[in-house]
TIRO-2110 file (N, C-alpha, C; in Angstrom, 1 decimal):
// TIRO-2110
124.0, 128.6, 139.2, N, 1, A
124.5, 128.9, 140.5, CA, 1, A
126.0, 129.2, 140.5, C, 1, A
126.3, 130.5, 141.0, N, 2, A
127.6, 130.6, 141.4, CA, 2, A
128.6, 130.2, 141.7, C, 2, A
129.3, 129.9, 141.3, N, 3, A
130.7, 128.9, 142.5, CA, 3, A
131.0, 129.4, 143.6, C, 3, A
131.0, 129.0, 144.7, N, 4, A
131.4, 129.1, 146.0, CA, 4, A
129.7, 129.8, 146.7, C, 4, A
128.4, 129.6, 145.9, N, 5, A
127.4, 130.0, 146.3, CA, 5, A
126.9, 128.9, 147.2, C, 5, A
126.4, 129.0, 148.0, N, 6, A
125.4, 128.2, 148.7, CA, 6, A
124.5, 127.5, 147.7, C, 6, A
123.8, 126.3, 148.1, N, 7, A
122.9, 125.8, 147.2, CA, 7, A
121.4, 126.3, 147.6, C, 7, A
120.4, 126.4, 146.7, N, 8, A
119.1, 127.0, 147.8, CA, 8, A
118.8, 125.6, 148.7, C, 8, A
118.0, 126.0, 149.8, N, 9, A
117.5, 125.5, 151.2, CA, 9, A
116.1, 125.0, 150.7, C, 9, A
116.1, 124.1, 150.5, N, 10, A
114.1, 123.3, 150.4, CA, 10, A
113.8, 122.9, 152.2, C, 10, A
113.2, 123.5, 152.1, N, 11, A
112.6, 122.9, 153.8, CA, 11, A
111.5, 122.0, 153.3, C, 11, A
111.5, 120.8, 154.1, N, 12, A
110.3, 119.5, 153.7, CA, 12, A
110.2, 118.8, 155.3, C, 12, A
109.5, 117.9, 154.7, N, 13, A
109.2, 116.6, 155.8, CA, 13, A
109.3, 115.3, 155.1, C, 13, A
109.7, 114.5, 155.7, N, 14, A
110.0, 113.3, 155.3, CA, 14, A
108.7, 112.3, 154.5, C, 14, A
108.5, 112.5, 153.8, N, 15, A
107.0, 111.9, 152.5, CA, 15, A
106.3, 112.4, 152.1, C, 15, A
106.7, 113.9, 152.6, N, 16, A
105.9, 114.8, 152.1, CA, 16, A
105.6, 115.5, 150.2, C, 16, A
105.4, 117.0, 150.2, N, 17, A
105.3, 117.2, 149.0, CA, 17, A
106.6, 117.6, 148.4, C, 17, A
107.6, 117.6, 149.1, N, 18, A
108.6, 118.2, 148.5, CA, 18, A
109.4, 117.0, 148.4, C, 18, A
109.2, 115.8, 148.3, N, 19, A
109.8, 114.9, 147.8, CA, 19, A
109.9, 115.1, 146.0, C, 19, A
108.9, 115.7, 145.8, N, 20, A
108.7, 115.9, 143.9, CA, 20, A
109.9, 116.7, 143.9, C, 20, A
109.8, 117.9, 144.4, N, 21, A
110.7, 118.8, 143.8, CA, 21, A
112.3, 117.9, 144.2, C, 21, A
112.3, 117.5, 145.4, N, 22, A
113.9, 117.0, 145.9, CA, 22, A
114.4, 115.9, 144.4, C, 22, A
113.1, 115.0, 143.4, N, 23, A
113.4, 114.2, 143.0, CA, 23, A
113.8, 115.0, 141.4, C, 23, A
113.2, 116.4, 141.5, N, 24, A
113.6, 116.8, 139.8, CA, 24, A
114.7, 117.4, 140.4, C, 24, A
115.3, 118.4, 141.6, N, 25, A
116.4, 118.9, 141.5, CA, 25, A
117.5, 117.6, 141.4, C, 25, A
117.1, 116.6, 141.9, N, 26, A
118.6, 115.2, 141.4, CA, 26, A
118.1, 114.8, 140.0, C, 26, A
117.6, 114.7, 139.3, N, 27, A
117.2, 114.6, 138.0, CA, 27, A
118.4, 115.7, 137.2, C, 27, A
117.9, 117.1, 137.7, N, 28, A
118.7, 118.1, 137.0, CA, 28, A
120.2, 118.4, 137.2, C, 28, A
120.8, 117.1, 138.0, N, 29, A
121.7, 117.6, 139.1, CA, 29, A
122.1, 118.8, 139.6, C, 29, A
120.8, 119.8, 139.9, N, 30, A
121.3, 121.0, 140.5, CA, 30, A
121.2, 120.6, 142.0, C, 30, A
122.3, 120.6, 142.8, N, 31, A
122.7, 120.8, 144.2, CA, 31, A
121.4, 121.5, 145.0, C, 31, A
120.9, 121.0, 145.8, N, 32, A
120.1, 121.6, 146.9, CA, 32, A
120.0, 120.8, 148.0, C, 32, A
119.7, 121.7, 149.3, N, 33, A
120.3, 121.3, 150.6, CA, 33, A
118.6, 121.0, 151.3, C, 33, A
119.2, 120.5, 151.7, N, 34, A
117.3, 119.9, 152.3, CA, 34, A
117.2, 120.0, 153.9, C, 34, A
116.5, 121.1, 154.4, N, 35, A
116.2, 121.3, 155.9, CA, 35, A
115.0, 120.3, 156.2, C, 35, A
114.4, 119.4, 157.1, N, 36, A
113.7, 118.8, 158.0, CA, 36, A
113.4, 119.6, 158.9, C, 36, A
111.8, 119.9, 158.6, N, 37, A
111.1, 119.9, 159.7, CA, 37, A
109.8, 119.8, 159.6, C, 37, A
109.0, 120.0, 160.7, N, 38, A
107.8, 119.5, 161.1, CA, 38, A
106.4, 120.5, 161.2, C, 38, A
106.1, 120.4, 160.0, N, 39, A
104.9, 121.9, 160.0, CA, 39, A
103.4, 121.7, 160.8, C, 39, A
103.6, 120.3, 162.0, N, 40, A
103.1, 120.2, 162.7, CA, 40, A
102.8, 121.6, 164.1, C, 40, A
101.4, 121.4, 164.6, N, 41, A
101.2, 122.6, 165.4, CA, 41, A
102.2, 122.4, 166.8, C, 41, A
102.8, 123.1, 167.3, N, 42, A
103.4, 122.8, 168.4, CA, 42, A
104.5, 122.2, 168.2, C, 42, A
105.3, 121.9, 167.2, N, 43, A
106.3, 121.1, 166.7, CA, 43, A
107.8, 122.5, 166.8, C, 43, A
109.0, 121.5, 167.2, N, 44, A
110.0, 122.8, 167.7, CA, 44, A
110.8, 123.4, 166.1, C, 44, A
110.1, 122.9, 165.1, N, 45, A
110.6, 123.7, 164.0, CA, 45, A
109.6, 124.0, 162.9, C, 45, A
108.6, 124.1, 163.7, N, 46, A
107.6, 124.5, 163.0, CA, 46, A
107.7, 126.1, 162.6, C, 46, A
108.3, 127.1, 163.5, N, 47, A
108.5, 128.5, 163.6, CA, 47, A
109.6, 128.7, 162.4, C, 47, A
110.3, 127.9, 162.1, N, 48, A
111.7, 128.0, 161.6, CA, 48, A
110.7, 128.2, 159.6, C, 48, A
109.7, 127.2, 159.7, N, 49, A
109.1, 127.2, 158.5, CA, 49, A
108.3, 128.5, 158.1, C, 49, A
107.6, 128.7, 159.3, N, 50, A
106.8, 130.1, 159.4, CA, 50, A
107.2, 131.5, 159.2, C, 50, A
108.5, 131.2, 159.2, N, 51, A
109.4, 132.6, 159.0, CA, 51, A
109.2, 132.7, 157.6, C, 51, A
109.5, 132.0, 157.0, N, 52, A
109.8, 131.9, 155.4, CA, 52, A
108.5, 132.0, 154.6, C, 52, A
108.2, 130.9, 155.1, N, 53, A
106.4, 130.8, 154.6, CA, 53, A
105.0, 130.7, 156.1, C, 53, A
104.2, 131.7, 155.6, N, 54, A
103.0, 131.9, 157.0, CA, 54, A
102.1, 130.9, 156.7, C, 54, A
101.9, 129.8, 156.1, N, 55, A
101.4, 129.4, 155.5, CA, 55, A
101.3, 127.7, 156.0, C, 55, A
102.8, 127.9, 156.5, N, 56, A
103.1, 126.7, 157.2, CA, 56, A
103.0, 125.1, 156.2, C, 56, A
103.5, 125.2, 155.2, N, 57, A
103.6, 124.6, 153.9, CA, 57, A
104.4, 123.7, 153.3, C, 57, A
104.6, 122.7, 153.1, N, 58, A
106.0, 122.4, 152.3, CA, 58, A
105.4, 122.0, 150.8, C, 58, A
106.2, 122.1, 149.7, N, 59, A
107.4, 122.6, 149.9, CA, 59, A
107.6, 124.0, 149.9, C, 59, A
108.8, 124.5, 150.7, N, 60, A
109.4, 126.0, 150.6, CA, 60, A
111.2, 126.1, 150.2, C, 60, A
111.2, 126.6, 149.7, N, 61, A
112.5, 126.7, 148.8, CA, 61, A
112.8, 128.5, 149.2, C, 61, A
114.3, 128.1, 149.8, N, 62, A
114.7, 129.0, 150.1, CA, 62, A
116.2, 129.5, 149.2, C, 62, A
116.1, 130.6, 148.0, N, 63, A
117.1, 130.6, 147.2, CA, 63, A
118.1, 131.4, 147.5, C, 63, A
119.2, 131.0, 146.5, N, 64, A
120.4, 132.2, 147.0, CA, 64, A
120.5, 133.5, 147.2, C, 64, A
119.9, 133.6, 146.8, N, 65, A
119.9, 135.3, 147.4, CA, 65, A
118.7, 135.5, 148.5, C, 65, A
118.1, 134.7, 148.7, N, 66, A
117.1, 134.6, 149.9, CA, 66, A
115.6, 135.0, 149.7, C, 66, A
115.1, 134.7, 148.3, N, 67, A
114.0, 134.9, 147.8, CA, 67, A
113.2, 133.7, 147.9, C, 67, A
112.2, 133.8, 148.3, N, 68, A
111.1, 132.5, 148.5, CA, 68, A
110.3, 132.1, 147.7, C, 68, A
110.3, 130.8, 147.5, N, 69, A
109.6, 130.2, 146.7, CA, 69, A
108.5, 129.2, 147.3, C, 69, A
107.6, 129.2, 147.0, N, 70, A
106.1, 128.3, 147.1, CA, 70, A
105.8, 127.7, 146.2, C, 70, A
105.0, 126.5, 146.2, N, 71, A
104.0, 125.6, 145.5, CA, 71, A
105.1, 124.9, 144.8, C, 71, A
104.8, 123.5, 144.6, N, 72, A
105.8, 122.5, 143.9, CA, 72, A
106.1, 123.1, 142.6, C, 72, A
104.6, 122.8, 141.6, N, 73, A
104.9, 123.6, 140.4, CA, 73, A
105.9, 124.7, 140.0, C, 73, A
105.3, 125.8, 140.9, N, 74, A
106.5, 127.1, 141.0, CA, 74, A
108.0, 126.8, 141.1, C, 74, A
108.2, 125.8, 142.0, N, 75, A
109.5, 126.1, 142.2, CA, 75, A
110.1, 124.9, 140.5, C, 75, A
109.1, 123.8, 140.4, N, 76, A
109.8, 123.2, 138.7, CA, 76, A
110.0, 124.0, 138.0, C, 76, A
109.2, 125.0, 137.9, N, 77, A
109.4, 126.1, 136.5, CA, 77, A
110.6, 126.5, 136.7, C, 77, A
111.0, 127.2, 138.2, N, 78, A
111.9, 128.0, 138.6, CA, 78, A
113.1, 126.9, 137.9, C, 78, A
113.1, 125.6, 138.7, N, 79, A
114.2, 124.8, 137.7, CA, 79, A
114.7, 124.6, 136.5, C, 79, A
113.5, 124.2, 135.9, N, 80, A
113.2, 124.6, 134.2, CA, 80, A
114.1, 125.9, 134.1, C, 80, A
114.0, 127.1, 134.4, N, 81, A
114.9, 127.8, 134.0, CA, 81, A
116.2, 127.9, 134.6, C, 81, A
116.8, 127.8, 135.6, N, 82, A
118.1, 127.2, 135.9, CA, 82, A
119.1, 125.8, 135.2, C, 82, A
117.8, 125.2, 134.9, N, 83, A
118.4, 123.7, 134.2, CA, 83, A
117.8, 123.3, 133.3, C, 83, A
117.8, 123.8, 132.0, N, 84, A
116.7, 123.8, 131.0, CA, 84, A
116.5, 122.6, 130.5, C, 84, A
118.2, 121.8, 130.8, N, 85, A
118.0, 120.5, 129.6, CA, 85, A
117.4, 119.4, 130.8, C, 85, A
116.4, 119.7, 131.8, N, 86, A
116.0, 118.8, 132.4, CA, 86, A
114.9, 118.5, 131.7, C, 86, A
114.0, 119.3, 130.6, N, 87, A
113.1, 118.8, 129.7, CA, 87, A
111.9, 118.6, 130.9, C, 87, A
111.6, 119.1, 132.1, N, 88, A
110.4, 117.8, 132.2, CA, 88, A
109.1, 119.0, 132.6, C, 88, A
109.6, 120.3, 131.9, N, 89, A
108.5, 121.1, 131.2, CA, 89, A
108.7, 121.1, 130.0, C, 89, A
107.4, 120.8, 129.1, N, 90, A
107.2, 120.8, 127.8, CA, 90, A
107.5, 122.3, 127.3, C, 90, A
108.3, 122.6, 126.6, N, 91, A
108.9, 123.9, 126.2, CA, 91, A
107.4, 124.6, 125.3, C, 91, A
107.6, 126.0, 125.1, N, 92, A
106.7, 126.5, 124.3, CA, 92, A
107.2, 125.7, 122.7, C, 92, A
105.6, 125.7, 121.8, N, 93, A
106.0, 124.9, 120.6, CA, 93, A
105.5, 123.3, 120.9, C, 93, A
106.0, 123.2, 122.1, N, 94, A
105.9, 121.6, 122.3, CA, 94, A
104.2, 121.1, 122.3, C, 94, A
104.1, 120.5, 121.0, N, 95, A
102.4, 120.0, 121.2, CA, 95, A
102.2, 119.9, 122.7, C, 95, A
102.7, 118.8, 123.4, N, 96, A
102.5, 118.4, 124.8, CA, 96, A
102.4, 119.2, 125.6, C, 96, A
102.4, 120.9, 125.4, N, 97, A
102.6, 121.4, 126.4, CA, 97, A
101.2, 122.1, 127.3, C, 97, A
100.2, 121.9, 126.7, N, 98, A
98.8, 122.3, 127.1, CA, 98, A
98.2, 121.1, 127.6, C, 98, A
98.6, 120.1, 127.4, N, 99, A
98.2, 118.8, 128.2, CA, 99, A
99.0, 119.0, 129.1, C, 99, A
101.0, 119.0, 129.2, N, 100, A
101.1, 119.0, 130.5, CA, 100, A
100.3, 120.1, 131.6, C, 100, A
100.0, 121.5, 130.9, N, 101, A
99.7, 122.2, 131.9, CA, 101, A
98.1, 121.8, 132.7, C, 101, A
97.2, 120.9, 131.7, N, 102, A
96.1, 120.8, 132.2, CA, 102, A
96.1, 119.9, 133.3, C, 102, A
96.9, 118.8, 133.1, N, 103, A
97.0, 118.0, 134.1, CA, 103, A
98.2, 118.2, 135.3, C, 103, A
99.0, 118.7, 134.8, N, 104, A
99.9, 119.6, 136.3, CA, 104, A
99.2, 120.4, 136.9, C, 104, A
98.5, 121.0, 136.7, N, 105, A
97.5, 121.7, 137.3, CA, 105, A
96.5, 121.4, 138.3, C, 105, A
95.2, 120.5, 137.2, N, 106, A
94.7, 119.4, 137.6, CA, 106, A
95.2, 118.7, 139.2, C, 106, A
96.4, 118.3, 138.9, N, 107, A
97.0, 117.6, 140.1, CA, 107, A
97.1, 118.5, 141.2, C, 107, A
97.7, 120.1, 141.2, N, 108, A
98.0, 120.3, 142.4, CA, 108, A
96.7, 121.2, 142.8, C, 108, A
95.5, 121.9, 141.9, N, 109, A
94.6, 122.2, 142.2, CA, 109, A
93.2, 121.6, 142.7, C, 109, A
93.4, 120.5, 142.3, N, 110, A
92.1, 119.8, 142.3, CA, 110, A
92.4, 118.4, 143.2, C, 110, A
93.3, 117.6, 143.2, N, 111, A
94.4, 116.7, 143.9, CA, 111, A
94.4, 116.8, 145.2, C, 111, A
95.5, 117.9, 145.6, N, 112, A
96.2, 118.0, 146.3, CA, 112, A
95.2, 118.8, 147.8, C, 112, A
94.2, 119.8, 147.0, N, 113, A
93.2, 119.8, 148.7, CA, 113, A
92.9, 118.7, 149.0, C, 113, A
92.3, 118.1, 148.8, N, 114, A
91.8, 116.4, 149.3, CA, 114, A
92.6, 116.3, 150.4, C, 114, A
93.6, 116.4, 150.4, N, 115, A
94.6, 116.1, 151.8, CA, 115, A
95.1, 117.5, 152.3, C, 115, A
94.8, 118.5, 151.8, N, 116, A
94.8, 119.9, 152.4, CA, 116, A
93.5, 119.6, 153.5, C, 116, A
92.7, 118.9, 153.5, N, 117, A
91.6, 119.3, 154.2, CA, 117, A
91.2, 118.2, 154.9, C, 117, A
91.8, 116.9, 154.0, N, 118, A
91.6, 115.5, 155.2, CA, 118, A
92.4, 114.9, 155.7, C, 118, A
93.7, 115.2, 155.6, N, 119, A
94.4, 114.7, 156.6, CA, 119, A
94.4, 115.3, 158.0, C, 119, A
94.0, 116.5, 158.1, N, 120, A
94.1, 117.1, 159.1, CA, 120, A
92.6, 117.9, 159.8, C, 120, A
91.7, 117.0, 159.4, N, 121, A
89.9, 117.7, 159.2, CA, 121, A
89.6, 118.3, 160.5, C, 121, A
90.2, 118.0, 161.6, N, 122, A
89.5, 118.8, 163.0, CA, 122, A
90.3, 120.1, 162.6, C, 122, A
90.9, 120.4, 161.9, N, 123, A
91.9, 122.1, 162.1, CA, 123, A
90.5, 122.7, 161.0, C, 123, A
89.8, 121.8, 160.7, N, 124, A
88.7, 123.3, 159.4, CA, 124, A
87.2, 122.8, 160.1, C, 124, A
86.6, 121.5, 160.6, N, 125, A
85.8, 121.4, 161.5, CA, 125, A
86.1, 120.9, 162.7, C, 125, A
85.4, 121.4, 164.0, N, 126, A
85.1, 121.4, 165.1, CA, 126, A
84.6, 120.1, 165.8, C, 126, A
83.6, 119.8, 164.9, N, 127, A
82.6, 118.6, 165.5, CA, 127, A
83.0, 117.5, 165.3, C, 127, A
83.7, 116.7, 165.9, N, 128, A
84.1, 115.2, 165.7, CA, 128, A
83.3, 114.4, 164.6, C, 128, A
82.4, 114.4, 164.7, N, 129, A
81.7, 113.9, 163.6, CA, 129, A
81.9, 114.4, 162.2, C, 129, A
81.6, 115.5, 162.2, N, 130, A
82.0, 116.5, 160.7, CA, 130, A
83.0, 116.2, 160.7, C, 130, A
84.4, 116.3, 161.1, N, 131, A
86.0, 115.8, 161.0, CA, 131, A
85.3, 114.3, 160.1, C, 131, A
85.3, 113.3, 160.7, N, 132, A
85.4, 112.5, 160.4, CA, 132, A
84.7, 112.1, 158.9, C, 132, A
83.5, 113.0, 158.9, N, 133, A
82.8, 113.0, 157.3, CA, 133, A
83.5, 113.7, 156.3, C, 133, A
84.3, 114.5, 156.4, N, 134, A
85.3, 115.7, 156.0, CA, 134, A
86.7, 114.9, 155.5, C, 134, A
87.1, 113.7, 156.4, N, 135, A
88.3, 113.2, 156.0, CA, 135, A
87.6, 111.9, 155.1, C, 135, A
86.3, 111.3, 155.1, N, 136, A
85.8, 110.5, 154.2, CA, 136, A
85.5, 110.6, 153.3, C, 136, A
84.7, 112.1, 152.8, N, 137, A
84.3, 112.3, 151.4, CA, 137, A
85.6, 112.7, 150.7, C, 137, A
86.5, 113.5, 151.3, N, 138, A
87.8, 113.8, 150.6, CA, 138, A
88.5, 112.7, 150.1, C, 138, A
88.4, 111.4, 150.7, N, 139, A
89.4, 110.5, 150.5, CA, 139, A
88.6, 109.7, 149.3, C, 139, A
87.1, 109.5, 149.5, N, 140, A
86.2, 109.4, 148.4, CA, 140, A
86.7, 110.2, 147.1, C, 140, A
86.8, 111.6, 147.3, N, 141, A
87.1, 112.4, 146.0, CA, 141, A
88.2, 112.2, 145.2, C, 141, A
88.9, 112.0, 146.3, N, 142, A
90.3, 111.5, 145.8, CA, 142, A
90.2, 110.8, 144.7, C, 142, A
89.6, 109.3, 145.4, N, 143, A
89.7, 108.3, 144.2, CA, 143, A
89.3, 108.5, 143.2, C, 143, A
88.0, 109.1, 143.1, N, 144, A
87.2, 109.9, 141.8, CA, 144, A
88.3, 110.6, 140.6, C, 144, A
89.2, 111.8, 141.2, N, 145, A
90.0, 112.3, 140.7, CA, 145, A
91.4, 111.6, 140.3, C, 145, A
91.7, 110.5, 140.9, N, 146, A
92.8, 109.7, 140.3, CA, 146, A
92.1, 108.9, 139.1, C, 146, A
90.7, 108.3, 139.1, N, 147, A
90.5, 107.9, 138.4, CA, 147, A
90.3, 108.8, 136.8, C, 147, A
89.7, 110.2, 137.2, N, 148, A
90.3, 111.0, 135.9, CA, 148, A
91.4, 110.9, 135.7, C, 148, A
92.4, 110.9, 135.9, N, 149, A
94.0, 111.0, 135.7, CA, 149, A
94.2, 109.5, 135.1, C, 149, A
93.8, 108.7, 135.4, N, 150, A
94.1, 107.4, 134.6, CA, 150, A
93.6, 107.5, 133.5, C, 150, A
92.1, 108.1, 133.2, N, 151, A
91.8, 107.9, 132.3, CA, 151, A
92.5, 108.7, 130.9, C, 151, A
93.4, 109.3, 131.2, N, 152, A
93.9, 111.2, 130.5, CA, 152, A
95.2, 110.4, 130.5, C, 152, A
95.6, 109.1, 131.2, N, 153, A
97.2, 108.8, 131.3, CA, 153, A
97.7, 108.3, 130.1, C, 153, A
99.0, 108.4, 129.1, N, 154, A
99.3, 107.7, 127.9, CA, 154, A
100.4, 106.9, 128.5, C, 154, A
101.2, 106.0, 127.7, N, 155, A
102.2, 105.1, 128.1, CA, 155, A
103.4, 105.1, 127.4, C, 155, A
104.4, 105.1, 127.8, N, 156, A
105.0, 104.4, 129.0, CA, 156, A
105.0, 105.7, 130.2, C, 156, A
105.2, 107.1, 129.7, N, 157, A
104.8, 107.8, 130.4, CA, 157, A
103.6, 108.7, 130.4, C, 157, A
102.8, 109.8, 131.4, N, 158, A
101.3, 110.1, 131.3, CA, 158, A
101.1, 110.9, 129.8, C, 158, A
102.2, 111.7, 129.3, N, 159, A
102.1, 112.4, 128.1, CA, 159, A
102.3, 111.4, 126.7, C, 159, A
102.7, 110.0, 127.0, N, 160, A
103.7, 109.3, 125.6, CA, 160, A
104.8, 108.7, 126.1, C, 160, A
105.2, 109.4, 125.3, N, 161, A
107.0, 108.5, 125.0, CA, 161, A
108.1, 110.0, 125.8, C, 161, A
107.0, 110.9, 126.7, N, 162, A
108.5, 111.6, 127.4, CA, 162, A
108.0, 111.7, 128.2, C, 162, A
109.1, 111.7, 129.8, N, 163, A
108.9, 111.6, 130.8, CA, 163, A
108.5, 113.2, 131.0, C, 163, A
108.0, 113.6, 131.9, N, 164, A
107.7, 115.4, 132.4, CA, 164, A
107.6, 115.4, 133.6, C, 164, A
107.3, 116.2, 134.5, N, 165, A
107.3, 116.1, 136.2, CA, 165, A
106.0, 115.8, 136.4, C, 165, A
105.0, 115.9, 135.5, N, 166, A
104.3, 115.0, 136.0, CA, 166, A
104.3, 113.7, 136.9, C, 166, A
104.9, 112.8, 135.8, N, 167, A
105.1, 111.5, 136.2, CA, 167, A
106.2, 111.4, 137.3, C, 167, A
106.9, 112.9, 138.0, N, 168, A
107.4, 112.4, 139.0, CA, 168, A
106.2, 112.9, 140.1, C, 168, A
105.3, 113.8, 139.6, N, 169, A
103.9, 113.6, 141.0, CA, 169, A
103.5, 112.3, 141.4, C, 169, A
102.9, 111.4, 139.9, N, 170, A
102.4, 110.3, 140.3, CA, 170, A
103.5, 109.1, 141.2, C, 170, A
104.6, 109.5, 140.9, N, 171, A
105.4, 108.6, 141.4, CA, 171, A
105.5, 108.7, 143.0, C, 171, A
105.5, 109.8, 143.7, N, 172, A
105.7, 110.4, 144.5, CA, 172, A
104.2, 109.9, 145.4, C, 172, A
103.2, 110.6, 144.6, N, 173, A
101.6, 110.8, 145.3, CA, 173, A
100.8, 109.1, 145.4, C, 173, A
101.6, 108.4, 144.3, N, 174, A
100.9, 107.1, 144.7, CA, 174, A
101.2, 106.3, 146.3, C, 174, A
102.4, 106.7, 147.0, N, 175, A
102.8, 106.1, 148.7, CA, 175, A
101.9, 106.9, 149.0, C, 175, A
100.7, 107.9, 149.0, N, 176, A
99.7, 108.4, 150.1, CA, 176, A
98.6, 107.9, 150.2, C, 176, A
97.3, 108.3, 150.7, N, 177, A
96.3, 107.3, 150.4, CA, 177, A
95.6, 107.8, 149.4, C, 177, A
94.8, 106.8, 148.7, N, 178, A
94.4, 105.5, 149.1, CA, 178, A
95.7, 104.2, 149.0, C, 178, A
97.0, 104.8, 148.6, N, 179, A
98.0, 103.5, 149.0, CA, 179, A
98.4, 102.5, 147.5, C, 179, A
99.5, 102.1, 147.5, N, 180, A
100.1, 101.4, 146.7, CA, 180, A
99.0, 100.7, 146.2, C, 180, A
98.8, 99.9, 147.2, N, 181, A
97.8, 98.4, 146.7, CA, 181, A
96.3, 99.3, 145.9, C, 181, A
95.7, 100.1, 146.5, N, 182, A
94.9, 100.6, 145.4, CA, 182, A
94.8, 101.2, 144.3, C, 182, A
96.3, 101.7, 144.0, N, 183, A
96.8, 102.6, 142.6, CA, 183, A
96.9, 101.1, 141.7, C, 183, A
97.7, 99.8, 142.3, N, 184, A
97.9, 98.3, 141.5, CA, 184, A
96.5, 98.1, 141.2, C, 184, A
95.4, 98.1, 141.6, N, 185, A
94.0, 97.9, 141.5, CA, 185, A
93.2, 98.7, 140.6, C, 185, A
92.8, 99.6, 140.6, N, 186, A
92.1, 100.6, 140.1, CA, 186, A
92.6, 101.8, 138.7, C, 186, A
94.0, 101.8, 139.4, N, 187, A
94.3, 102.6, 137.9, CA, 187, A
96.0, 101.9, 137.6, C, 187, A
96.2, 101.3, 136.3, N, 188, A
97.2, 100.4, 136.5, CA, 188, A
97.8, 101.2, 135.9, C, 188, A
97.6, 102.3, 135.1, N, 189, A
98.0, 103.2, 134.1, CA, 189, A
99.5, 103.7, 134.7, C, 189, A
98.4, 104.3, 135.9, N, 190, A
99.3, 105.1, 136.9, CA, 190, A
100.1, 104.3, 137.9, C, 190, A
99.7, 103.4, 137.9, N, 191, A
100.8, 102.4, 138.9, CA, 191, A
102.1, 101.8, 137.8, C, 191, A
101.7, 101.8, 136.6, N, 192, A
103.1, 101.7, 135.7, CA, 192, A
103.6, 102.7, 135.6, C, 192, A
103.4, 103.9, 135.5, N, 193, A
104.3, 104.9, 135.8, CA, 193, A
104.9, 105.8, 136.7, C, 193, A
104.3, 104.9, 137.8, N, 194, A
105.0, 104.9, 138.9, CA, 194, A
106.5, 104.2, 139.1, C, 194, A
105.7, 103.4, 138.8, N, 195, A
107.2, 101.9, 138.7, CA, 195, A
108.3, 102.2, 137.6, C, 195, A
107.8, 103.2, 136.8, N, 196, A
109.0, 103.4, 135.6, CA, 196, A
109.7, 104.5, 136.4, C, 196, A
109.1, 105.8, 137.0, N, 197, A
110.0, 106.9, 137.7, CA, 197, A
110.7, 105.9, 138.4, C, 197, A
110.3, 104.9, 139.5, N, 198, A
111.1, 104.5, 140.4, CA, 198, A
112.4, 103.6, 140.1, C, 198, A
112.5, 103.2, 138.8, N, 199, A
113.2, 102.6, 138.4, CA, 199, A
114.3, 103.7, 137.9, C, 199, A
114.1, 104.7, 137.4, N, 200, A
115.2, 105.9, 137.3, CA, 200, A
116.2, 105.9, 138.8, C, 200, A
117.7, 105.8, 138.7, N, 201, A
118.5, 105.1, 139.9, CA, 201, A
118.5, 107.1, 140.9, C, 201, A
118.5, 108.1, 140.3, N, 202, A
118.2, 109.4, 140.9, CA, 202, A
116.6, 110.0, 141.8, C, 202, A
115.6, 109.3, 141.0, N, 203, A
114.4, 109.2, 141.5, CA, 203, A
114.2, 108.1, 142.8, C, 203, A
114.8, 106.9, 142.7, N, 204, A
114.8, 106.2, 143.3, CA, 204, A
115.5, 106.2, 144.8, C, 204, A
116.2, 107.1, 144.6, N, 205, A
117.3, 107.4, 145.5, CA, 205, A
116.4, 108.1, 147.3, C, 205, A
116.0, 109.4, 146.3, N, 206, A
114.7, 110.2, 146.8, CA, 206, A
113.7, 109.3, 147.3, C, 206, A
113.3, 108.6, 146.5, N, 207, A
111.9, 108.0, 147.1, CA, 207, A
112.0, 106.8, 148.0, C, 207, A
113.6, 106.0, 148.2, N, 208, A
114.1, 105.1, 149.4, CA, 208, A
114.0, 105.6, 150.4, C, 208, A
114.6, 106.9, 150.3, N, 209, A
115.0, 108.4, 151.5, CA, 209, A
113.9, 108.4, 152.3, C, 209, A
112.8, 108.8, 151.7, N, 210, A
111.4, 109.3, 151.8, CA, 210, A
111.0, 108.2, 152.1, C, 210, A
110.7, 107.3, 152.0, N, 211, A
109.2, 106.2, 151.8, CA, 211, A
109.6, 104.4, 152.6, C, 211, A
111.2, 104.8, 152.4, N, 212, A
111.3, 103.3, 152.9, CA, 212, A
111.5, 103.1, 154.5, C, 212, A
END
């Protein structure tokens, strides 16, 4: 970034998805400025989101020269090349790097609808009832799919012995549901490396902001 440049604009909500990205740009110490708002329907800055992204999404990353960026992943890579020595993409070469991509993937593909479609189930069905079976088998699948991820997790962090942005999803995705106390239960894997991002005093900073 330029000197006397603006820093890019992340538009988020407060526990949302763009806590990941807010927690690798302080990792990287690359400067970025964080808009609040509410990608709620009817919400007075919901429009402000919509301009940028139609999609009505976080996170959205709005960069210096005013090019838009979408999806968490996208915008890490985009870091990765602004801040290379942040390391928390496995470089080409790097054994680790086809595991990170299966499970960074994994997470925001297969993951992350679960609450694309159940936190909010009356916006894709109609029928009160259906909503309500819609936000239960999702939350069902969930756990199914965390439970793959524990089993695929190594230690101290999910790859070994290096941290990657992975381990700041899990850090991040374990305050949603099904909730702390079920991540301590069910997959301990992932609740320890949770506890290790949060002990990073930069990650932790982010996730007080957000969660406390």
């Amino acid at each position: 970034m330029k000197k006397g440049t603006p820093p890019p604009r992340l538009l988020g909500c407060r526990g949302c998805g763009n806590v990941i990205v807010e927690a690798a740009f302080a990792l990287a110490g690359v400067p970025l400025a964080i808009e609040e708002v509410d990608y709620g329907a009817g919400s007075a800055t919901r429009q402000r989101l919509l301009d940028v992204n139609p999609l009505g999404q976080v996170p959205t990353l709005v960069l210096e020269d005013g090019a838009i960026l979408t999806e968490s992943l996208a915008i890490l890579h985009h870091l990765e090349t602004v801040e290379p020595s942040t390391h928390l993409i496995p470089p080409p070469g790097d054994p680790h790097r086809k595991d990170f991509y299966r499970w960074a993937v994994f997470i925001v593909a297969a993951l992350y609808p679960t609450w694309t479609y159940g936190d909010e189930p009356a916006k894709w069905v109609e029928d009160t009832q259906g909503a309500k079976q819609l936000r239960e088998s999702t939350d069902r699948h969930r756990q199914v799919l965390w439970k793959q991820v524990e089993e695929a997790a190594g230690a101290p962090w999910f790859l070994g012995d290096r941290m990657t942005a992975i381990d700041l999803y899990i850090a991040v995705m374990v305050n949603w549901r099904p909730g702390r106390k079920w991540f301590a239960a069910n997959t301990p894997k992932l609740d320890s490396i949770a506890k290790a991002a949060a002990a990073i005093p930069k990650v932790a900073a982010v996730l007080e902001r957000n969660f406390s």
